[in-house]
C-alpha positions in Angstrom: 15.5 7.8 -47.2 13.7 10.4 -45.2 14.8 14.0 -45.9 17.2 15.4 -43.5 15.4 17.6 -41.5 17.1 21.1 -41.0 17.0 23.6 -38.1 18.5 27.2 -39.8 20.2 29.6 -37.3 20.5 33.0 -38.5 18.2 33.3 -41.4 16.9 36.9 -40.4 14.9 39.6 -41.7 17.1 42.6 -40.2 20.9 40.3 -40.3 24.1 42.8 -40.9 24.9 40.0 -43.6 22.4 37.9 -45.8 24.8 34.6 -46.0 21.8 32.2 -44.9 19.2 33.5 -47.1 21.8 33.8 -49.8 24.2 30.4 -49.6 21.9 28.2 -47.7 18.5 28.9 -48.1 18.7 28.7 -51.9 19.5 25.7 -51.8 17.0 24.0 -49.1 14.1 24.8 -50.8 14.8 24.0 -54.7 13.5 21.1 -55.8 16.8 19.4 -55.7 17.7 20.2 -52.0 14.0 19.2 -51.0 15.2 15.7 -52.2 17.4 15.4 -49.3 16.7 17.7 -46.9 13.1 19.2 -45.1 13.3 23.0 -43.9 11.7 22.5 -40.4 12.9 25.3 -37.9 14.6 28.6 -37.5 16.4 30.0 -34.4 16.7 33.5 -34.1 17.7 35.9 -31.0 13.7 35.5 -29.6 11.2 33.4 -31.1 9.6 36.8 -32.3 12.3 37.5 -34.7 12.4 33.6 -36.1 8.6 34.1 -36.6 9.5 37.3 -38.9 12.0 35.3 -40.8 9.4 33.0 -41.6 6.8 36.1 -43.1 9.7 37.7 -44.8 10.7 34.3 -46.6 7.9 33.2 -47.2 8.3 29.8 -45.7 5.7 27.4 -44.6 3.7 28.1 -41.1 5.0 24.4 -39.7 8.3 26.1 -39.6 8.8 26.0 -35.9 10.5 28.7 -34.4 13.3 28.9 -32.0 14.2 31.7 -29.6 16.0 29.4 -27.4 19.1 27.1 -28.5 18.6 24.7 -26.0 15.1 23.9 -26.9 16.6 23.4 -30.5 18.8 21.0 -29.0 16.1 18.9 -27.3 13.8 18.9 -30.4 13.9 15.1 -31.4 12.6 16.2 -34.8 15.9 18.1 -36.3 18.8 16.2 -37.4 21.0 19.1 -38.7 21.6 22.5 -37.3 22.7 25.2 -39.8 24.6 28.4 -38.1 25.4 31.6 -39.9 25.4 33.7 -36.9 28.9 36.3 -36.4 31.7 34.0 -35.0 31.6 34.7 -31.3 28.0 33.7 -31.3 28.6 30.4 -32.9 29.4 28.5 -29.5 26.3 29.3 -27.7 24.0 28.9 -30.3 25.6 25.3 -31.4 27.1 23.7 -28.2 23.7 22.4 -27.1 22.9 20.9 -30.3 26.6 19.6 -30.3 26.3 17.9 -26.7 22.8 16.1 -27.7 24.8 14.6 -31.1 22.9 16.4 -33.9 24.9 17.0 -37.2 26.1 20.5 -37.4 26.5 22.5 -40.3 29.1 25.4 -39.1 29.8 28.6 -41.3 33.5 29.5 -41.0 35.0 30.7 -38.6 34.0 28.0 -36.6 34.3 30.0 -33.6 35.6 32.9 -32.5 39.2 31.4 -31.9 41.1 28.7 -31.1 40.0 27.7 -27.5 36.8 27.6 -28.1 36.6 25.6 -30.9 38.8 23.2 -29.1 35.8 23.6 -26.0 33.5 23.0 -28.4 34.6 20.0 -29.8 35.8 18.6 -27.1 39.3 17.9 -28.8 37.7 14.8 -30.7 36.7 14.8 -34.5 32.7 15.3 -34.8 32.2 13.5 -37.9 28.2 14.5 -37.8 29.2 17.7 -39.1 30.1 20.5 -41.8 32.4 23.1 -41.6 32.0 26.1 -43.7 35.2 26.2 -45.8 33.8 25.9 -49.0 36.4 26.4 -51.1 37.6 23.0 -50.5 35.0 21.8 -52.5 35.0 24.9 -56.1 35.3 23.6 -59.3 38.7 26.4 -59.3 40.4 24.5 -56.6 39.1 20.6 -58.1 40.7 22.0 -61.8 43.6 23.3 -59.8 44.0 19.8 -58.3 43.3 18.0 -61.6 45.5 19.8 -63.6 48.4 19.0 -60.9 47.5 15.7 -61.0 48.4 15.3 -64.4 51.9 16.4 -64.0 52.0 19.1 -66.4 54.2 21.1 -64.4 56.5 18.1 -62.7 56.4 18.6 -58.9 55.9 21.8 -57.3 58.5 23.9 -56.3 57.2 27.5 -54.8 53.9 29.0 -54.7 52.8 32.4 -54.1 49.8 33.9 -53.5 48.9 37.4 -53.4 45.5 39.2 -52.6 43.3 41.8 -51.0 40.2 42.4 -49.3 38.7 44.5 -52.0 35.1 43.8 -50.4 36.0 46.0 -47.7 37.5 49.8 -47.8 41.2 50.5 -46.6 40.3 53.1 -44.6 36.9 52.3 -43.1 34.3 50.2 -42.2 30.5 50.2 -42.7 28.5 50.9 -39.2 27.2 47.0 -39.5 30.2 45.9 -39.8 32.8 47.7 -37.0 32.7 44.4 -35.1 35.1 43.4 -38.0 37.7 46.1 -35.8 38.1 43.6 -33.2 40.3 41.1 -33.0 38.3 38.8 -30.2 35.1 38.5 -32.0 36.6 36.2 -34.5 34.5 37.8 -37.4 37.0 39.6 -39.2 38.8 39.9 -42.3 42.5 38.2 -41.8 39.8 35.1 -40.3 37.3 35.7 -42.6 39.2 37.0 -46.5 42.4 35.2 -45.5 40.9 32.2 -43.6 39.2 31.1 -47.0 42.2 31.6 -48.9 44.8 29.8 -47.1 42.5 26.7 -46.2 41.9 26.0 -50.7 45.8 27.0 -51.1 46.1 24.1 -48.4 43.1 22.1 -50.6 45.6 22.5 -53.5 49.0 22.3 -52.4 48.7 20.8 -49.0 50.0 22.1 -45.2 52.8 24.1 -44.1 55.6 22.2 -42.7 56.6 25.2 -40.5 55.7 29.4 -41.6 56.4 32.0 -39.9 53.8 35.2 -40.3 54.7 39.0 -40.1 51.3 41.2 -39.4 50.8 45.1 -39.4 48.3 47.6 -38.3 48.8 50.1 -41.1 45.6 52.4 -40.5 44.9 51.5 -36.2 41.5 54.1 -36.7 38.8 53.6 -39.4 36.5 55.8 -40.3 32.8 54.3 -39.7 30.5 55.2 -42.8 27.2 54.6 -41.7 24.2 53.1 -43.9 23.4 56.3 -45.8 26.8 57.1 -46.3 27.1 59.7 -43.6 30.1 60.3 -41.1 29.2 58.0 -38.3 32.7 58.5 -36.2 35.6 56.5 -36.1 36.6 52.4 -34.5 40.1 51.7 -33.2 40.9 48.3 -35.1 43.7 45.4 -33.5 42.9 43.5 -36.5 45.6 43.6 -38.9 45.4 45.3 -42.3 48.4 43.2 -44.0 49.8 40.3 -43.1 52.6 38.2 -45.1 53.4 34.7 -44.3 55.7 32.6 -45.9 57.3 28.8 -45.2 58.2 25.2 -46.1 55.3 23.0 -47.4 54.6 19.4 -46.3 55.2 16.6 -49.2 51.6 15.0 -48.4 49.6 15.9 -51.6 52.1 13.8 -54.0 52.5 16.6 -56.0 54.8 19.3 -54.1 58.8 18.7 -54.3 60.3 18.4 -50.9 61.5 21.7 -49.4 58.6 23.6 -51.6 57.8 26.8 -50.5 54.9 29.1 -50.1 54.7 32.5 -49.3 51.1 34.3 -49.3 50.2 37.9 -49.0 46.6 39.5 -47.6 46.5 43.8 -47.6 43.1 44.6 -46.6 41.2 47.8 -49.2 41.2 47.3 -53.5 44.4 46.1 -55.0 46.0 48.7 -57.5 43.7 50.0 -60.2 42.9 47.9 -62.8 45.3 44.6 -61.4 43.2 41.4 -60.4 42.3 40.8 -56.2 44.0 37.3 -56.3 47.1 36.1 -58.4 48.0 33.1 -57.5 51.1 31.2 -59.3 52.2 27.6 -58.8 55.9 26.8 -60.2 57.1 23.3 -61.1 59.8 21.6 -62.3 58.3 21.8 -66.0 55.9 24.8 -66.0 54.4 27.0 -64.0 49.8 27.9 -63.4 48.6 31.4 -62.9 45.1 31.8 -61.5 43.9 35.0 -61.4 40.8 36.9 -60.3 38.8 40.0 -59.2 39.0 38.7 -55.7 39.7 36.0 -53.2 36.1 34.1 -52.8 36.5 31.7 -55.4 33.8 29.7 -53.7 31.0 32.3 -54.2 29.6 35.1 -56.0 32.5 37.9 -54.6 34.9 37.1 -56.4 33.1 36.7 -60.3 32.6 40.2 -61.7 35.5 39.5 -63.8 37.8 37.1 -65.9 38.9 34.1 -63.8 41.5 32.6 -65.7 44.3 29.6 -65.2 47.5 29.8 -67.7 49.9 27.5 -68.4 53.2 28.3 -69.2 55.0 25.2 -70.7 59.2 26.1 -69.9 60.2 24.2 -72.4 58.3 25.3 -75.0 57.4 29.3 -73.7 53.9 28.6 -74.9 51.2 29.9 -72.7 47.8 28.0 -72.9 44.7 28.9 -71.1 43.1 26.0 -69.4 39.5 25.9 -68.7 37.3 26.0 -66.3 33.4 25.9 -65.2 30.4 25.4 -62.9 28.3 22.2 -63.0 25.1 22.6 -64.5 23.7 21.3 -61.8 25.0 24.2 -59.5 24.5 26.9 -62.1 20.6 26.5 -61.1 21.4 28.9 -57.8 23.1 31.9 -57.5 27.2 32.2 -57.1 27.0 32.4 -52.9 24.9 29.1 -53.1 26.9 27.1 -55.4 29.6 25.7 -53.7 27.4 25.7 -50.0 25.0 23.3 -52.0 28.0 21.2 -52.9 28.6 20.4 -49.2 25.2 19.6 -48.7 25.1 17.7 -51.3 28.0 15.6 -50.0 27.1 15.1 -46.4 23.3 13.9 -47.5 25.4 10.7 -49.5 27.1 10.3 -46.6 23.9 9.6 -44.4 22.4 8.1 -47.1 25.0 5.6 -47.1 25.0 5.2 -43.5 27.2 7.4 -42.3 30.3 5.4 -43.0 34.0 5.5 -41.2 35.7 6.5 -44.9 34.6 8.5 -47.6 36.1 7.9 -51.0 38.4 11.0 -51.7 36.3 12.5 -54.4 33.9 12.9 -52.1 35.0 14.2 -48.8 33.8 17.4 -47.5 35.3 19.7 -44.3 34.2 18.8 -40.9 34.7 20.2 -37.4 38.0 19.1 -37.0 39.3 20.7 -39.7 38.1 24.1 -38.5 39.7 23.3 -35.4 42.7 22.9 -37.3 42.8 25.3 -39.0 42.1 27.8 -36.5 44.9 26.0 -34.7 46.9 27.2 -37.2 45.5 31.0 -36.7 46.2 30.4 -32.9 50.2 30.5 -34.2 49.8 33.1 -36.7 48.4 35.2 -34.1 51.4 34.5 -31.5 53.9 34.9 -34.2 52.5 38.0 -35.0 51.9 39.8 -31.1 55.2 38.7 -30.6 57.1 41.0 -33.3 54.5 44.2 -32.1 
């Protein structure tokens, strides 16, 4: 088959973050990636800055370059459209490429809220497509599965989750980054630290039933540091800082009792000293799992400058076992942001190769647009839920 030819949005040589040339561009031009997929065009914000990308990575002249997303959209000679642009630019940028059919590969959030993804997609599934959730897809979450699988622990009875956005300050925010202060740009941490996390607890455990979702503005002004470290002023935030949420879980992953709870924290800043960013307990009828780690981003490099460990506690016995864990070898050839992003490339390319088929074995399934729509369904509650105790 003919390597999927790949149109990346984003990859810049002055971006506020590095996810493209860190997850995705790692990827696209190893030797495996090259197998499947063909690096032909970049869209920036002018075709100026796409041509800069190009010099600063290094990548071939034929490279076209993009200033313009609808001319994206019209060029017969890209099948897949990659976007790792911030979250309210994700609609523009994409929707042409969207209305002319080409597969999309989406970073998460899909787009800046609810509304528009629903604009975007038309309210249909868009099967020619990736969705950015990663963590659907880490070896953590496919051991957390496996080991539930095997009833160690009987059914499920309550999870909880607890964690923190330890890659971010508690009481500012880096000049880049103030956009992360504003709710309406979509680009923020509950979306962003707590987005990730509740869509692989879902992965694992399955959806809520029903939750309900208390938020709080603890600090309303951060202090903006800016890139030197200097005093650059201050940002009123509507984002909040904590946020609880707790509910019933539905029964449709065959391994969660009926009436199973969840309840799952997020307090934006470092945890307390010393204590691991996510701990993450699953109790069942026979035993109980702990996972814990430095941090939430257990499908990339954030999270790993630490232990990440997953204990078993047998109730009949009191014996705790560790159970293990690891990367493919395959996936240990690119760095930790890469790993899992490579994973859902590698899983959409045997889709086309196999035709692009209705079904997809289980094992094999990857997040598409309509689960971003769904999920950010979901934040279209949480949100409500939230504005209406303030």
């Amino acid at each position: 088959m003919a390597p999927i030819r790949v149109a990346l949005v984003g990859l810049s040589a002055s971006a506020k973050v590095t996810w493209a040339a860190d997850a995705h561009l790692p990827y696209l031009l190893s030797t495996r990636g090259k197998e499947r997929y063909e690096l032909v065009a970049l869209l920036n914000s002018s075709v100026e800055a796409a041509e800069t990308a190009k010099t600063t990575f290094k990548l071939s002249k034929d490279v076209k370059a993009y200033g313009d997303p609808s001319k994206l959209a019209a060029d017969p000679d890209i099948d897949l459209v990659v976007v790792n642009t911030r979250a309210d630019v994700h609609f523009p940028v994409v929707e042409p490429s969207v209305r002319a059919g080409k597969g999309v590969f989406i970073e998460w959030p899909l787009t800046e809220n609810f509304a528009k993804a629903v604009e975007l997609t038309r309210g249909q599934p868009y099967p020619n497509s990736i969705i950015g959730l990663q963590g659907r897809v880490a070896p953590l979450t496919l051991r957390l599965k496996e080991i539930l699988a095997t009833g160690v622990i009987g059914k499920v009875l309550n999870s909880e989750v607890r964690t923190y956005g330890n890659l971010m300050p508690r009481d500012s925010v880096p000049e880049r980054l103030t956009y992360f202060a504003d709710r309406k740009v979509g680009g923020h941490p509950i979306n962003i630290y707590y987005g990730h996390l509740i869509d692989f607890v879902h992965e694992v455990l399955g959806d809520w039933q029903d939750f309900h979702a208390l938020g709080q503005i603890q600090r309303p002004s951060l202090k903006v540091v800016g890139a030197n470290g200097q005093d650059a002023g201050s940002v009123k935030s509507d984002v909040p800082d904590f946020l609880s949420v707790h509910g019933t879980l539905q029964n449709n992953k065959g391994v969660v009792a009926p009436g199973a709870t969840l309840l799952a924290t997020f307090r934006l800043g470092p945890q307390f000293k010393d204590e691991p960013g996510l701990v993450w307990t699953i109790n069942g009828e026979k035993g109980e799992l702990r996972l814990a780690a430095p941090g939430p981003y257990l499908q990339s490099g954030y999270s790993f400058d630490g232990p990440i460990t997953i204990v078993h506690h047998e109730h009949a016995t009191d014996k705790l076992t560790e159970l293990g864990w690891d990367w493919p070898d395959w996936q240990k050839d690119y760095g930790l942001r890469a790993r899992s992003a490579a994973e859902l490339y590698e899983r959409y390319a045997e889709w086309v190769e196999n035709g692009c088929p209705d079904t997809v074995p289980k094992e094999r399934q990857w997040p598409r647009l309509d689960d971003g729509v769904a999920l950010l369904r979901e934040f279209d509650k949480l949100y409500k839920q939230i504005d209406a105790d303030w």
